[in-house]
TORTOR-317524 format. One record per residue (C-alpha): residue number from 1; residue in three letters; z negated, y, x negated. Coordinates in steps of 0.2 Angstrom, whole numbers. Each point is the difference from the previous one (the first is absolute). Layout:
<node NUM, ALA, <Z, Y, X>>
...
END
This chain:
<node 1, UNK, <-66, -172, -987>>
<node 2, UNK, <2, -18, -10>>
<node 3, UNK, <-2, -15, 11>>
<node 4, UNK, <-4, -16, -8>>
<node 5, UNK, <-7, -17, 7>>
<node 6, UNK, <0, -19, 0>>
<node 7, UNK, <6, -7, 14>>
<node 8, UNK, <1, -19, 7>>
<node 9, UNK, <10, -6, 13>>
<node 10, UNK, <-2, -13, -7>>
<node 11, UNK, <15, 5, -12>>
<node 12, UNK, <-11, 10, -14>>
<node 13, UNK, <5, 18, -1>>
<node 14, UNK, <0, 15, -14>>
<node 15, UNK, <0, 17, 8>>
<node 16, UNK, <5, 13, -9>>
<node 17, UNK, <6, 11, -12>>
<node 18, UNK, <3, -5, -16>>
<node 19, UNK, <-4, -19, 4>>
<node 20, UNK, <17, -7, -7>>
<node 21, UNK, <-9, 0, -15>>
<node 22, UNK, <-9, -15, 6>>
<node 23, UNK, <13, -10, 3>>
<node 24, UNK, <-2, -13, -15>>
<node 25, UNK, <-18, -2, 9>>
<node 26, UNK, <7, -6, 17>>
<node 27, UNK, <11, -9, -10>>
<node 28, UNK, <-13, -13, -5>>
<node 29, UNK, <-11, 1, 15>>
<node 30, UNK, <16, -6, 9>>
<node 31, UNK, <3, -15, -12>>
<node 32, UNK, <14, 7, -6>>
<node 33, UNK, <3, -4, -19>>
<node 34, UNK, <20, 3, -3>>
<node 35, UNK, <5, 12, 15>>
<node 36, UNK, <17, 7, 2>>
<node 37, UNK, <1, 17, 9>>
<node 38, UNK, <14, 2, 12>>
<node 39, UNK, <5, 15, 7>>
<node 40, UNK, <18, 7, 10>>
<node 41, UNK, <15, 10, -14>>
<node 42, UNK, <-5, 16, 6>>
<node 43, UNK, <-17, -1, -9>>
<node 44, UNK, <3, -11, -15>>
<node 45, UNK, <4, 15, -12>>
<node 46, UNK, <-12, 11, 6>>
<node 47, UNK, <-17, 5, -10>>
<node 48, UNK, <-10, -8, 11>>
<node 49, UNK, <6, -14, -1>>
<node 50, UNK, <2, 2, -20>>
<node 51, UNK, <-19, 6, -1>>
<node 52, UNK, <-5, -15, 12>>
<node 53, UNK, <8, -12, -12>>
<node 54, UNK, <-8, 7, -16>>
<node 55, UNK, <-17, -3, 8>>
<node 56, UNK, <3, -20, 1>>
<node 57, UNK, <7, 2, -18>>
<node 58, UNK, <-14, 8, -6>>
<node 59, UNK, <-12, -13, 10>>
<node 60, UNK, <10, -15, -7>>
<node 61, UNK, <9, -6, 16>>
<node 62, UNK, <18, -1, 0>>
<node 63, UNK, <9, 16, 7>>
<node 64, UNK, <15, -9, 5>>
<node 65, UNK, <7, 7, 15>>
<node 66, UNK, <18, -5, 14>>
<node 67, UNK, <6, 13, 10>>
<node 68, UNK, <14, -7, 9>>
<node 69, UNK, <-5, 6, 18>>
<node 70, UNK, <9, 9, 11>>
<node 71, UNK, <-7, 13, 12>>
<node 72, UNK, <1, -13, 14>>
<node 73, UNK, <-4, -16, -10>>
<node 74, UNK, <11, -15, 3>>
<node 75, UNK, <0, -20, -3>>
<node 76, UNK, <13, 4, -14>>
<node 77, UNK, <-16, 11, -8>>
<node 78, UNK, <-11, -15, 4>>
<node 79, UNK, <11, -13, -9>>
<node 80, UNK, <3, 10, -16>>
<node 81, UNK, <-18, 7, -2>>
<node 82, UNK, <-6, -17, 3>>
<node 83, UNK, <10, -9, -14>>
<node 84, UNK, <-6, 14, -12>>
<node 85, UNK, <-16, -4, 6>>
<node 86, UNK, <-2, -20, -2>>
<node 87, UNK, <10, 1, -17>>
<node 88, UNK, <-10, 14, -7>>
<node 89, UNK, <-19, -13, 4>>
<node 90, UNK, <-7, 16, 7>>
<node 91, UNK, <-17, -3, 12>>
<node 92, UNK, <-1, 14, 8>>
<node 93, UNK, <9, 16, 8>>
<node 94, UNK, <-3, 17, -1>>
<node 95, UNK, <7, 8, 15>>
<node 96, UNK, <4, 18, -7>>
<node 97, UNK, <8, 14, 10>>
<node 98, UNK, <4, 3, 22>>
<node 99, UNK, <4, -12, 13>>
<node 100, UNK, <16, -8, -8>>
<node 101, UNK, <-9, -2, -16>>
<node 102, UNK, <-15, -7, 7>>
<node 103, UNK, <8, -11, 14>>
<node 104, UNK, <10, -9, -12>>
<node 105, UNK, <-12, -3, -14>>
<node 106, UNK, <-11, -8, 13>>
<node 107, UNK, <14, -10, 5>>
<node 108, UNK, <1, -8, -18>>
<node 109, UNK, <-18, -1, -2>>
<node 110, UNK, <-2, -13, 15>>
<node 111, UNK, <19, -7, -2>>
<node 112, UNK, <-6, -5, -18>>
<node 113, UNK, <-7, -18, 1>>
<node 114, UNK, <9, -3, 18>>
<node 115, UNK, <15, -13, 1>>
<node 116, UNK, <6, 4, 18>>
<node 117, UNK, <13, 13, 4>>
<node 118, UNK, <-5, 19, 2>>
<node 119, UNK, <3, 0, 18>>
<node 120, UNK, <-8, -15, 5>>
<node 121, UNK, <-16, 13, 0>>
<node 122, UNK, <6, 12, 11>>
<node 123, UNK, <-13, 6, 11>>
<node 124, UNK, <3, -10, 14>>
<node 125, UNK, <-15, -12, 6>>
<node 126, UNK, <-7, -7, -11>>
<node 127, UNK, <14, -2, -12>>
<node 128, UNK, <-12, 7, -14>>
<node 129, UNK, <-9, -15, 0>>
<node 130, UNK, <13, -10, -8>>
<node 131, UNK, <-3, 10, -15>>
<node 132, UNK, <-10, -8, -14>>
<node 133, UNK, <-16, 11, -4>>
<node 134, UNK, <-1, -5, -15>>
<node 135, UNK, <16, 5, -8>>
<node 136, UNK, <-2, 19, 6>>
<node 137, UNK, <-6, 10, -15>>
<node 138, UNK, <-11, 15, 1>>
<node 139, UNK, <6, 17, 1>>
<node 140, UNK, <-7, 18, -6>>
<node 141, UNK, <7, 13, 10>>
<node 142, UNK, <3, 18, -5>>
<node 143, UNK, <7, 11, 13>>
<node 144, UNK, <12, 18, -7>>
<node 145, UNK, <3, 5, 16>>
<node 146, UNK, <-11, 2, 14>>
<node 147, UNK, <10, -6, 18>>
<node 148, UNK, <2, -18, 0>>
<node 149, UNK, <-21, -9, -2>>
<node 150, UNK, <11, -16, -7>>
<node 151, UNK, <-14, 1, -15>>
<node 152, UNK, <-15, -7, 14>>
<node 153, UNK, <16, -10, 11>>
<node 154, UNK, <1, -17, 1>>
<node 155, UNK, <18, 0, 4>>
<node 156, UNK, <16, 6, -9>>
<node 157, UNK, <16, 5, 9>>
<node 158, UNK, <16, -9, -7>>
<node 159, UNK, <20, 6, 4>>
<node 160, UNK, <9, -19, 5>>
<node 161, UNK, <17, 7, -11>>
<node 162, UNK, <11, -11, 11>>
<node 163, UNK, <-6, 7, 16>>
<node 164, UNK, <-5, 16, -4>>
<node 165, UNK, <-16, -4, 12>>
<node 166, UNK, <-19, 5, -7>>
<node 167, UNK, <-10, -15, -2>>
<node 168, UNK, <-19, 0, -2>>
<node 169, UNK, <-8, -11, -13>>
<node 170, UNK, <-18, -4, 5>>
<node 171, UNK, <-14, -10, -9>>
<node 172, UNK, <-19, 6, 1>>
<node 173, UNK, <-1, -3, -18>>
<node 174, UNK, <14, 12, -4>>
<node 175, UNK, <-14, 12, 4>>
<node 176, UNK, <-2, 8, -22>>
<node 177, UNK, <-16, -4, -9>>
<node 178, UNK, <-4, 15, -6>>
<node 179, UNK, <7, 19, 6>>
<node 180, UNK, <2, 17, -13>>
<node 181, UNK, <4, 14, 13>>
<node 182, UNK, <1, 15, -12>>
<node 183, UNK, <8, 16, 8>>
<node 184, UNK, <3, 6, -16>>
<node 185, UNK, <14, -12, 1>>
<node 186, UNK, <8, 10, 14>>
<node 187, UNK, <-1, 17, -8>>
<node 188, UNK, <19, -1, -6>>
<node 189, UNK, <6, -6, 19>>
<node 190, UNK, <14, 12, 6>>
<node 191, UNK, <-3, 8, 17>>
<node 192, UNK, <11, -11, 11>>
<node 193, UNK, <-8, -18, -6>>
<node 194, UNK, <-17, 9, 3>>
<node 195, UNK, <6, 3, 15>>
<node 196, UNK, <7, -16, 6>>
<node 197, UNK, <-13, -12, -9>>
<node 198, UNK, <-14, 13, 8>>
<node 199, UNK, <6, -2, 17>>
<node 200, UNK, <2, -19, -1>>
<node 201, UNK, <-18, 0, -2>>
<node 202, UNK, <-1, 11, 17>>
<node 203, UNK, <12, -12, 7>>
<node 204, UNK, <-10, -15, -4>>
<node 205, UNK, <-15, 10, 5>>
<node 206, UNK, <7, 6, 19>>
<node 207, UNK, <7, -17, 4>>
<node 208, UNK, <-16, -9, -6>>
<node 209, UNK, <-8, 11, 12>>
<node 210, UNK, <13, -2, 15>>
<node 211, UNK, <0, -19, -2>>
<node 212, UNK, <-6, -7, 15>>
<node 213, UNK, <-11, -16, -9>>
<node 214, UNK, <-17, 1, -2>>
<node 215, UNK, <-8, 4, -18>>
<node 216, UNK, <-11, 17, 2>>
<node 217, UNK, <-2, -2, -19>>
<node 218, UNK, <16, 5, -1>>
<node 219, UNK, <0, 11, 13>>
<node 220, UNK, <-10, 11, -10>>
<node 221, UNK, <7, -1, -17>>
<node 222, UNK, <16, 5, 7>>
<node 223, UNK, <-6, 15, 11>>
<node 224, UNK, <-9, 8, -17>>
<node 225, UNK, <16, -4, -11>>
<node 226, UNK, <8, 9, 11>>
<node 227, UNK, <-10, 15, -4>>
<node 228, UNK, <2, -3, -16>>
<node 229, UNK, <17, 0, 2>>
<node 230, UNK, <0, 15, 9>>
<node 231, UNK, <-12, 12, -11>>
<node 232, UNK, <8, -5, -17>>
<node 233, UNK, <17, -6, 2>>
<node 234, UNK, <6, 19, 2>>
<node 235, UNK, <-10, 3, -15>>
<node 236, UNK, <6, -14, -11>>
<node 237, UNK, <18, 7, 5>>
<node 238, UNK, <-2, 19, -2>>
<node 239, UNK, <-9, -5, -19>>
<node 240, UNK, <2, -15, -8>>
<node 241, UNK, <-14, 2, -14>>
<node 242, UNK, <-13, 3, 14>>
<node 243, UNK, <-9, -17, -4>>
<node 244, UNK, <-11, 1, 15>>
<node 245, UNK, <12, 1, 12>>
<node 246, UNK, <11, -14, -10>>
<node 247, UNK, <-17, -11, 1>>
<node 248, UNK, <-2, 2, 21>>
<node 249, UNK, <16, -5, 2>>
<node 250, UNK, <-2, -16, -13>>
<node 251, UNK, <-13, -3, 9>>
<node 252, UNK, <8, 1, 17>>
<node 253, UNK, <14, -12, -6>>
<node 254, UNK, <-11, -14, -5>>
<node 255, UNK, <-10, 5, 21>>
<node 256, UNK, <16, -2, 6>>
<node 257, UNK, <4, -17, -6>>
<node 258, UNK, <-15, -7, 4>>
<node 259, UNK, <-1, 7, 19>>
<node 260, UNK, <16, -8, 2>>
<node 261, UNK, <-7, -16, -1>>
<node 262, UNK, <-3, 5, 21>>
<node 263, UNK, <21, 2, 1>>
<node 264, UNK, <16, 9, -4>>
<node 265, UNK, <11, 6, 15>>
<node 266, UNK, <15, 7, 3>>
<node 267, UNK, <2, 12, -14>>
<node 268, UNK, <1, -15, -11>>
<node 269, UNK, <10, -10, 10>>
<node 270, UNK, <13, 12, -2>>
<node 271, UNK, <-1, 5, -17>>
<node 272, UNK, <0, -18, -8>>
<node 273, UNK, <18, -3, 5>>
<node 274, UNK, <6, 18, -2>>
<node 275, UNK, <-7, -1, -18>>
<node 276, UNK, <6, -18, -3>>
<node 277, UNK, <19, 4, 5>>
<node 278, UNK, <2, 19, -4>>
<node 279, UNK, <-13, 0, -15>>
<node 280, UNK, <-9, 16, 7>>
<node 281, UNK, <-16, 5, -6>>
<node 282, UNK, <-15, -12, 9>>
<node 283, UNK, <-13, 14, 1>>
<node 284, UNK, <13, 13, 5>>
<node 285, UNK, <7, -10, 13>>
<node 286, UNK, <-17, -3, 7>>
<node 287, UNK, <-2, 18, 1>>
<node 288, UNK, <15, 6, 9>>
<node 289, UNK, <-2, -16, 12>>
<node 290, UNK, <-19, 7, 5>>
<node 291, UNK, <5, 12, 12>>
<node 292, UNK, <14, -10, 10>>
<node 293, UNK, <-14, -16, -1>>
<node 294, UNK, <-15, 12, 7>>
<node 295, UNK, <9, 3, 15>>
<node 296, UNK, <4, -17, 2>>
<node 297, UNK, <-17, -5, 0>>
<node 298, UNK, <-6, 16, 9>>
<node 299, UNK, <-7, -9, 17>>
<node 300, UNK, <-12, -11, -9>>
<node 301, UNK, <-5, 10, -14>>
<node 302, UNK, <-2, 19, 6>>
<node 303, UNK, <-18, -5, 3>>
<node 304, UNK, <-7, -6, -17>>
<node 305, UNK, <12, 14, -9>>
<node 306, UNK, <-8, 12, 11>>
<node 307, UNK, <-20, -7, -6>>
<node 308, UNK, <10, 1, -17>>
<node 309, UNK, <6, 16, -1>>
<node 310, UNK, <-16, 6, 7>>
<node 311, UNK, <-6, -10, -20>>
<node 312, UNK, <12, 8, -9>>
<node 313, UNK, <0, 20, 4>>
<node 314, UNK, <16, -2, 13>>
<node 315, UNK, <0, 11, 14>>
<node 316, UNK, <10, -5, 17>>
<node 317, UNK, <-4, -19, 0>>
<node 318, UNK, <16, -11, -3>>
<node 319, UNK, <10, 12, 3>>
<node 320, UNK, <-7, 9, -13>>
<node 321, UNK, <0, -16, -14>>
<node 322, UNK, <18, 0, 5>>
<node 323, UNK, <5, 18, -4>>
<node 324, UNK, <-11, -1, -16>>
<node 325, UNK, <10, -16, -5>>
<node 326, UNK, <16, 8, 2>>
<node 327, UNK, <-7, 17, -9>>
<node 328, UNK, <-5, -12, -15>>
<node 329, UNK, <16, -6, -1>>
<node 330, UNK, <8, 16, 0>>
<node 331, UNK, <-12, 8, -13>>
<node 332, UNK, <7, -15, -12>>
<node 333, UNK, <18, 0, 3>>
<node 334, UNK, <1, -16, 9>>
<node 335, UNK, <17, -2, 7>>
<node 336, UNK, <-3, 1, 19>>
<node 337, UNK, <12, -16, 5>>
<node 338, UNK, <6, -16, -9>>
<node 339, UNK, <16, 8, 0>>
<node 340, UNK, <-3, 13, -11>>
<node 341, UNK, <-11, -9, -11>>
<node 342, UNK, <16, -11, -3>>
<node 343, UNK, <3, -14, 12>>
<node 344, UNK, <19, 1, 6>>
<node 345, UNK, <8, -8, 14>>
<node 346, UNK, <-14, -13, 3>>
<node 347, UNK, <3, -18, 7>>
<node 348, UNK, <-13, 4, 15>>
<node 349, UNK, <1, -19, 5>>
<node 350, UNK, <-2, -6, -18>>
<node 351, UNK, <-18, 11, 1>>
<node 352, UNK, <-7, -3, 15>>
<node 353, UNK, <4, -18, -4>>
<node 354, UNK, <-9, 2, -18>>
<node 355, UNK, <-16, 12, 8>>
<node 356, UNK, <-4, -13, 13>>
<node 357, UNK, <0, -14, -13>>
<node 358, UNK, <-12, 11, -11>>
<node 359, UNK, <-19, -5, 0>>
<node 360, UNK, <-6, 18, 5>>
<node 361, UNK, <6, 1, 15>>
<node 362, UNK, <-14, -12, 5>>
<node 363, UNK, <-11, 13, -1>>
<node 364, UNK, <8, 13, 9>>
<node 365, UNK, <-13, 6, 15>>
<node 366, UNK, <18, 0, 11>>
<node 367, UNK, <10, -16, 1>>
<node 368, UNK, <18, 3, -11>>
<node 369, UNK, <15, -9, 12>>
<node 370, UNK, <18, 2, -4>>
<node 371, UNK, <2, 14, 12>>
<node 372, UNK, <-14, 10, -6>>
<node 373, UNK, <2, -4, -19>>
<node 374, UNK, <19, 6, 1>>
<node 375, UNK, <-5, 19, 9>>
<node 376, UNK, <-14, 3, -14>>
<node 377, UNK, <10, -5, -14>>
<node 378, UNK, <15, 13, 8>>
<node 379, UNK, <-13, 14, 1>>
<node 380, UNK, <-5, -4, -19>>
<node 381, UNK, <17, 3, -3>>
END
């Protein structure tokens, strides 16, 4: 079946297959005149992104593009992509390719016309005030993968290289202008970044949904991207051409992002730093922390994950949304503990540090302390 739509949110989005065609088009509705596509190493010499560029040629825009991201974009990515930014009198971003891609090029968009340091708009307060609206250019967003929802975020995580700590940019108008979320795009994914971009939709999705705030907006769109989740992600990974199942879970991404406007928990919390220092996969090490977290949470969330799983097609209640999480892991050969998935003699301290400094554990629906913090983080490992 072929799904297509137009979506507002009030970022404009293009649903569908094929819709990379129209990317010169969302081009101008955004304002953009001279845009510069920026996307990670990895996907700079892939067809895609060869075929993406020959569009704007052939529409008359410039195709230039920077690719110097890393898979956990840094400052140092920042600075560079920046000056090739100003120098080159671009006007625009297009933000081509997963979460490091995106994150950054949004980065550069809103860093364009601003005179103040990066970090002086962390997410902390109100510290994006301080940023001057006017000198934050606009952003067309085109998602390859299908995990992260940075293309309808209004947020961009950063690595600080001097402490090795995640940082969150945040500005409302980071949010893109105009979306092309194309699952076609997706079709040459291998199976383990479908898998850990797909369950870090179902992470945003489950702790959107545990998050104690109130936002039943949110609520919602996170309980049916989790279903989504749940009856396509299995097929995405067993066939990577099946182009429904590769649109659900698109679809479930962009969900997932913008349920987690209610919160992030623990899963988070813990991921941010074990990704910043050890440079794990993010969506991955969402997915092998879901387990551990769930158990954490279980005395205030067993209730509304039973309603859940009643929703979704889970028999036994949390219990049973537990033992499908962990057979979902399983099915995908996701690593069972941080250990095996690579994190060698930790600095426990350094971590629980780092977790209970990260903005996600504000929405965690059980209070993270020192004591409690340093237990979950030793039976993720």
């Amino acid at each position: 079946m072929k799904l297509i739509g137009n979506w507002s949110y009030p970022t404009a989005i293009r649903f569908g297959a094929g819709r990379i065609t129209e990317i010169a088009e969302a081009c101008r509705a955004a304002g953009i005149t001279k845009p510069l596509l920026v996307t990670d190493k990895g996907l700079a010499g892939m067809d895609i992104t060869a075929k993406t560029r020959a569009i704007l040629k052939d529409a008359g825009l410039c195709d230039d593009m920077f690719s110097d991201v890393d898979p956990n974009p840094s400052d140092k990515n920042v600075e560079v992509g920046l000056k090739f930014y100003r120098d080159g009198g671009y006007d625009g971003v297009i933000a081509f390719g997963g979460g490091s891609g995106l994150d950054l090029a949004k980065v550069l968009a809103f860093m364009a016309g601003q005179t103040r340091p990066l970090w002086d708009f962390e997410d902390v307060g109100d510290w994006w005030t301080r940023a001057d609206p006017d000198g934050i250019h606009p952003v067309v967003a085109i998602p390859t993968t299908a995990g992260t929802g940075s293309e309808v975020g209004r947020a961009s995580v950063i690595s600080n290289s001097a402490t090795n700590e995640k940082k969150i940019i945040f500005h409302p108008k980071m949010l893109p202008v105009q979306v092309i979320c194309d699952p076609e795009l997706t079709v040459g994914m291998p199976k383990f970044i479908t898998a850990g971009t797909g369950l870090d939709a179902f992470a945003h999705c489950v702790e959107a949904y545990s998050s104690p705030h109130y936002h039943p907006m949110s609520q919602g769109i996170a309980l049916e991207g989790m279903r989504l989740v749940k009856d396509y992600l299995p097929r995405a990974y067993a066939d990577g051409t099946d182009l429904e199942a590769r649109s659900h879970v698109m679809s479930a991404a962009a969900m997932g992002s913008t349920a987690f406007q209610k919160g992030l928990g623990a899963i988070h919390a813990i991921s941010h730093p074990i990704g910043a220092i050890y440079h794990t996969h993010h969506g991955t090490t969402n997915a092998v922390c879901m387990p551990a977290v769930l158990q954490f949470n279980r005395s205030a969330i067993a209730e509304r994950f039973g309603a859940a799983s009643a929703y979704l097609g889970i028999a036994g209640g949390f219990d049973g949304f537990c033992a499908f999480v962990d057979d979902l892991n399983a099915s995908m050969a996701i690593p069972k503990t941080l250990t095996e998935l690579g994190v060698k003699d930790p600095d426990i301290d350094r971590l629980v540090k780092d977790a209970l400094a990260d903005p996600s554990t504000g929405g965690n629906p059980i209070t993270m302390t020192a004591e409690n913090t340093r237990k979950l983080i030793e039976d993720c490992l």
